[in-house]
C-alpha positions in Angstrom: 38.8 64.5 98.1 37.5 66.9 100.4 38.0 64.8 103.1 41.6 64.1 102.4 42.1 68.2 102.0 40.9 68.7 105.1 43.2 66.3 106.8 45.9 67.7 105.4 45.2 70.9 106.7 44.2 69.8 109.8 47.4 67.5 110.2 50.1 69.8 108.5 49.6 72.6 111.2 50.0 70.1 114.1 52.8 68.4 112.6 54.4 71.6 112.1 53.5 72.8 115.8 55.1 69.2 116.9 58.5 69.7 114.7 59.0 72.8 116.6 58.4 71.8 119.7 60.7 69.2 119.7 63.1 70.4 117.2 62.8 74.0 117.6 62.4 76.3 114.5 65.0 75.6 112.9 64.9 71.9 112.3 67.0 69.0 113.8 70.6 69.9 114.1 70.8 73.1 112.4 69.9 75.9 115.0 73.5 76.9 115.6 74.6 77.3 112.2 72.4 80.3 111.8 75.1 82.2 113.8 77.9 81.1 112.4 78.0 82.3 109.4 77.3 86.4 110.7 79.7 85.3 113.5 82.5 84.9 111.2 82.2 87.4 108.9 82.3 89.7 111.8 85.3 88.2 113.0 86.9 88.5 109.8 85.9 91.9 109.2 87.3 92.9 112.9 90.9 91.2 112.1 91.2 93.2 108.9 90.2 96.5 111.1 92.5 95.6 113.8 95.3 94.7 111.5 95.0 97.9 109.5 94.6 100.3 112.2 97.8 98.4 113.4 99.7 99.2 110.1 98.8 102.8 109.7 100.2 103.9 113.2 103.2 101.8 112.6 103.4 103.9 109.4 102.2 107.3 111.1 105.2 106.9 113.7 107.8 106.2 110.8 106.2 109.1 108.9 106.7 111.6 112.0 110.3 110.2 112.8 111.6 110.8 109.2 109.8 113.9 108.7 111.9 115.7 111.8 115.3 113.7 109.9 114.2 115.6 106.5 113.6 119.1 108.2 117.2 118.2 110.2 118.3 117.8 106.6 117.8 120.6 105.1 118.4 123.2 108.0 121.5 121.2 107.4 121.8 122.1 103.8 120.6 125.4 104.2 123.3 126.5 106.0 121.2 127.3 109.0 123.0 124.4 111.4 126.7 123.0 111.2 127.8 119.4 110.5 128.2 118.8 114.7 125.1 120.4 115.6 123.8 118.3 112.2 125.1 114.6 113.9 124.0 115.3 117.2 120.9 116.4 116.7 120.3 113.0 114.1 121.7 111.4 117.1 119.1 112.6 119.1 116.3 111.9 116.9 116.8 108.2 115.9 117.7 107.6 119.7 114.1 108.8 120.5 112.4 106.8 117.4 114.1 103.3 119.2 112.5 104.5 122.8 116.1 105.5 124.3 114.6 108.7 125.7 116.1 110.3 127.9 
């Protein structure tokens, strides 16, 4: 029994030492697939960053263009500007939200 021990201890290490070396340490085959898993998720994680920083300008630029239409509005309604001054200036405004500037 003891003898049998102390080959397995003396042969596991080895064996071990010789798997690695031949294999490397992650067995036959399955080095690479240690990084794709991380690798993915990180891509998956950069799309949904991209694609949301994407959507909030997009929604930052709309924000800004209607929020000069509402204060045209009610300088409009307040009396302050007349209906001509009112179009051209809307003009203006929705010309510059499509890139026409001048």
């Amino acid at each position: 029994m003891t003898s049998s021990l102390a080959t397995v201890f003396a042969v596991q290490p080895a064996q071990f030492l010789a798997d690695s070396v031949a294999h490397g340490p992650w067995g036959a085959g399955y080095w690479p697939w240690f990084l794709v898993f991380p690798l993915f998720w990180i891509l998956v994680i950069g799309l949904l960053i991209f694609f949301a920083r994407r959507t909030w300008r997009r929604n930052d630029e709309w924000a800004t263009t209607r929020g000069g239409e509402s204060v045209l509005r009610e300088r409009y309604a307040r009396g302050e500007i007349d209906e001509t001054e009112y179009r051209q200036r809307l003009e203006v405004l929705r010309a510059d939200s499509r890139g026409n500037r001048r």
